[in-house]
C-alpha angles and dihedrals in degrees: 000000000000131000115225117216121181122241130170088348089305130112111231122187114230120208111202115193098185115043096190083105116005089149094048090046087045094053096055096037087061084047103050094042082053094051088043099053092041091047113000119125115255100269087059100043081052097056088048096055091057096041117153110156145346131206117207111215105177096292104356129081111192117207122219121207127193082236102070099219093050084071110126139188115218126196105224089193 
C-alpha cells in the first residue's frame, strides 16, 4: 500500500520497498523534491512538474513522469 505525500499541491503515491525506515526515507525524500524544484536544473524541474509517483528502493528514490523518459533516480544520501 502506498504512502501520499503532498508536493507542489499535488498528492504523489510513494512506494517503499524496505520498511526498516519508511519515516526517515520519507523525510529526506520531502526534503530533496523540495531542493530540486527550488534549485534543480530544468530537466529536473521538468520531471517534477509531471510527478506521478516515486518508488523508494534503500537510498534511491526513483521518480516516475507521466513522460516515460522524464523518469529520474534520485539519490536521497
Amino acid at each position: 500500500m502506498p504512502l501520499l505525500i503532498k508536493f507542489q499541491n499535488k498528492v504523489i503515491p510513494v512506494y517503499i520497498k524496505s520498511s526498516k525506515s519508511s519515516k526517515k526515507a520519507l523525510d529526506l525524500l520531502i526534503s530533496a523534491l523540495e531542493l530540486k524544484f527550488n534549485y534543480g536544473k530544468a530537466t529536473v524541474k521538468k520531471c517534477l512538474d509531471n510527478l506521478i509517483s516515486v518508488e523508494i528502493d534503500g537510498g534511491e528514490a526513483i521518480l516516475h513522469s507521466f513522460n516515460e523518459r522524464d523518469t529520474l533516480a534520485l539519490s536521497l544520501y
